[in-house]
C-alpha positions in Angstrom: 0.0 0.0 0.0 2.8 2.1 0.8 4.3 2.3 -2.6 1.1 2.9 -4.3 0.4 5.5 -2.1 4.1 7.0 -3.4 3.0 6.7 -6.8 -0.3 8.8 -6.4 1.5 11.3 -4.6 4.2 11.7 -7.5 1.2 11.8 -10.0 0.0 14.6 -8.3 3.6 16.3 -8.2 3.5 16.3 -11.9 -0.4 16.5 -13.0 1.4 18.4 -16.6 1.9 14.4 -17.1 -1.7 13.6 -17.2 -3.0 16.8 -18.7 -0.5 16.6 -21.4 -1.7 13.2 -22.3 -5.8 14.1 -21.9 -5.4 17.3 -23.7 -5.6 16.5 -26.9 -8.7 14.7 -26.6 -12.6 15.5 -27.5 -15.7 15.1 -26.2 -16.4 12.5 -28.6 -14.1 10.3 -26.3 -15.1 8.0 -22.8 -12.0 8.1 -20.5 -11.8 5.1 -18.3 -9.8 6.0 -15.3 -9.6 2.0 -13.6 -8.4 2.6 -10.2 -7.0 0.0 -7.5 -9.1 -1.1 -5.1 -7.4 -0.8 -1.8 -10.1 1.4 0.4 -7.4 3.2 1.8 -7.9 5.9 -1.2 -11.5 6.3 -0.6 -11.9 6.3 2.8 -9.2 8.7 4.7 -6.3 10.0 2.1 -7.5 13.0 0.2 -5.4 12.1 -2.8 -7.9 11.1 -5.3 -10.8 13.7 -4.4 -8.0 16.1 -5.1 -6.9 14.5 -8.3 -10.6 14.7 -9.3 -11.4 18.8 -8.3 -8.2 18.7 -10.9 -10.0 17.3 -13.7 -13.1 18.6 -13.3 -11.4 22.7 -12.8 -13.2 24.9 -15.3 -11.0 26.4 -18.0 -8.1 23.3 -17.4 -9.5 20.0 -18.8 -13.0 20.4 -17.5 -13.4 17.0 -17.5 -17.3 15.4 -16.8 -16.7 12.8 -14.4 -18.6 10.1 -12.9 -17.5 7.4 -10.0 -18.7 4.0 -10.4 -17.9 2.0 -7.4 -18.0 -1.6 -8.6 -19.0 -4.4 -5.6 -18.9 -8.0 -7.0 -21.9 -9.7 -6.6 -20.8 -12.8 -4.5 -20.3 -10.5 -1.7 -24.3 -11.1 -1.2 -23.0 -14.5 -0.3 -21.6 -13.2 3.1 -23.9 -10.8 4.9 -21.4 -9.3 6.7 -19.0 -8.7 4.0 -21.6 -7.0 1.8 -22.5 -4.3 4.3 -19.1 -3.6 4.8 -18.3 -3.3 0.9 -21.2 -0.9 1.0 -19.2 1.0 3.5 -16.4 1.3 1.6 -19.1 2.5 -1.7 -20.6 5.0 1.0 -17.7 6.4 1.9 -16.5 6.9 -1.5 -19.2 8.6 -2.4 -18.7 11.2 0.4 -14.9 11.7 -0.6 -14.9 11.9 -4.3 -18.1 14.5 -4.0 -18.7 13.4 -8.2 -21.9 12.0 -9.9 -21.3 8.6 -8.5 -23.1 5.0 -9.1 -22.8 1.9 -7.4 -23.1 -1.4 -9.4 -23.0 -5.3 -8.2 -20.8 -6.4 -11.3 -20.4 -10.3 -12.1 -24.2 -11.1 -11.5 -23.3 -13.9 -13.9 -22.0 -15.4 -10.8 -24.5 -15.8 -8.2 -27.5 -16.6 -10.6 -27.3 -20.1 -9.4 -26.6 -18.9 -5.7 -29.9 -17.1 -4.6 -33.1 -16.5 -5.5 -33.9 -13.8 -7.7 -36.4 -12.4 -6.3 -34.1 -11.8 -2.9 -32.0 -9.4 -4.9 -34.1 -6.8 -4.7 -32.8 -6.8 -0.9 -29.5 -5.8 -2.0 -30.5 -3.5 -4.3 -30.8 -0.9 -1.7 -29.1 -2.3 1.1 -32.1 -3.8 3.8 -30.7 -3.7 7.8 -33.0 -6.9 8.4 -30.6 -9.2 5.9 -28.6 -9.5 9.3 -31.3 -11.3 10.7 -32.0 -14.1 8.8 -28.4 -14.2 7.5 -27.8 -18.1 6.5 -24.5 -18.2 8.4 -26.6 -17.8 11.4 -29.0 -20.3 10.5 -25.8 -22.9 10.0 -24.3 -22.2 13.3 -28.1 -23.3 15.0 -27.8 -26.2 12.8 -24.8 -27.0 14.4 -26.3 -26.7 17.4 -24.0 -23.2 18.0 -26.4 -20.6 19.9 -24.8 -17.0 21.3 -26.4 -14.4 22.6 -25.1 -11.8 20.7 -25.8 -8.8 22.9 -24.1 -10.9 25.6 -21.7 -12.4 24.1 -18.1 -12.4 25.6 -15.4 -11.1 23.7 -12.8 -12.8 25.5 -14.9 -16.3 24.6 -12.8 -18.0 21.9 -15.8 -19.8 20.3 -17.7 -16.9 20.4 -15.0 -15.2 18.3 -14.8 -18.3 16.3 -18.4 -18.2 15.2 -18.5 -14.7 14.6 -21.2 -13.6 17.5 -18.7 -10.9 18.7 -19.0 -9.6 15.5 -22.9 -9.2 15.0 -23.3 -6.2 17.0 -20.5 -4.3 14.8 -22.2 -5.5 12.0 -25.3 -4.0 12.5 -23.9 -0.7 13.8 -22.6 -0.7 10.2 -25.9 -1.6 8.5 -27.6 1.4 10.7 -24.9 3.7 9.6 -25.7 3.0 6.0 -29.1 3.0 6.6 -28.9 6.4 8.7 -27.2 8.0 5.2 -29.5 6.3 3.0 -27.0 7.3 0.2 -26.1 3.7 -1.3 -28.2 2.2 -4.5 -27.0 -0.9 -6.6 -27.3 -1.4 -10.3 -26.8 -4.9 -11.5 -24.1 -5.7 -14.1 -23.8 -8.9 -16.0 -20.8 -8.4 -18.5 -22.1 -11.4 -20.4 -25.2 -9.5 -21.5 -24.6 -6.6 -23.9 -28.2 -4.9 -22.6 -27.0 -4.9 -18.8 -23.8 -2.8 -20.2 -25.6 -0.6 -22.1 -27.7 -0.1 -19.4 -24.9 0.6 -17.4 -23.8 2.6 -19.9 -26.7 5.0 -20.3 -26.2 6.0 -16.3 -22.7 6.7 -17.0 -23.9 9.0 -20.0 -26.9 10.3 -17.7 -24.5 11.5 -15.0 -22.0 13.3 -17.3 -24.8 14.6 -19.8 -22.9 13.3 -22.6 -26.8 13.1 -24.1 -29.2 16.0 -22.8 -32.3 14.1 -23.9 -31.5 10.6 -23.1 -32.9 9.2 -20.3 -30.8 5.7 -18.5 -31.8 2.4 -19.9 -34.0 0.1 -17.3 -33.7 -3.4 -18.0 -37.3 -5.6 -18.1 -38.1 -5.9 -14.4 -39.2 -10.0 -15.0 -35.2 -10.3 -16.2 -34.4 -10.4 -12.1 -37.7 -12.5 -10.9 -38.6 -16.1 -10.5 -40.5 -17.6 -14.0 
């Protein structure tokens, strides 16, 4: 992390690098910036919502951006891991201070892993996932039962299990909740609609098209036949 942290900084010692290279372009282009995905950059170092007033500085490049935060799609998998990948989206959000979308990418993954009609859950991220999260439902299976408001910290299968845990967990799913900021679109690479869809946000939030309004995919696409 340090060293990529050295590199940013040197990029923004010598920004005449970047503009150099983006000046010559038109409007007629799409500049991908694809940036790393170590949260450190979004969450408490100031170095890319910087870089960004830079490119978006009337009368220097001027550039329209938009963020999209991209959570893969297994993280639905693990309850706990989703809300805190939302986190990370939230907080990125509030840093880059940029038309920003959030998308679940590589749905092509989890069609086989839950229903589709649960989606819709994660779509705008639902507190009450924690409580019927199916890693709790396992550890009653198992005959593993902690009270999670009293559970002892210093207990090392209460750690094991992840009951230590719960309350933290749902402080973060109240904090998201509290903000009510976060919003998912789905993104199946394998299926040339879901990008353009995609696509027509991303044009939507930089008014590369005044008139155009974003693409919705079908509603039945994400239900149960």
């Amino acid at each position: 992390m340090g060293g990529l942290i050295y590199c940013f900084e040197f990029l923004m010692e010598n920004l005449d690098f970047l503009s150099d290279a983006l000046d010559s372009l038109t409007e007629e282009y799409l500049i991908i910036f694809d940036m790393p995905g170590q949260i450190e950059l979004y969450t408490h170092i100031p170095i890319l919502p910087t870089l960004a007033r830079f490119l978006t500085q009337p009368g220097n490049l001027d550039i329209r951006l938009c963020a999209a935060y991209l959570l893969e799609a297994t993280f639905v998998v693990d309850r706990a891991k989703y809300f805190a990948g939302t986190l990370s989206a939230m907080s990125a959000m509030i840093m880059l201070e940029v038309p920003h979308i959030n998308i679940l990418s590589k749905m092509d993954l989890v069609k086989d892993q839950l229903r589709k009609k649960d989606f819709k859950r994660f779509i705008t991220p639902d507190t009450t996932l924690l409580e019927d999260d199916p890693a709790d439902t396992s550890r009653r299976k198992a005959g593993v039962n902690f009270d999670v408001h009293g559970a002892d910290t210093k207990d090392k299968d209460a750690m094991m299990s992840g009951a230590t845990f719960k309350r933290l967990n749902a402080a973060v799913a109240g904090l998201i909740e509290s903000f009510s900021m976060v919003s998912y679109l789905k993104l199946d690479c394998t299926d040339e609609d879901s990008v353009a869809a995609i696509l027509s946000y991303i044009d939507d939030c930089i008014q590369y098209h005044e008139a155009q309004e974003p693409k919705e995919l079908p509603e039945e696409e994400f239900e149960e036949e």
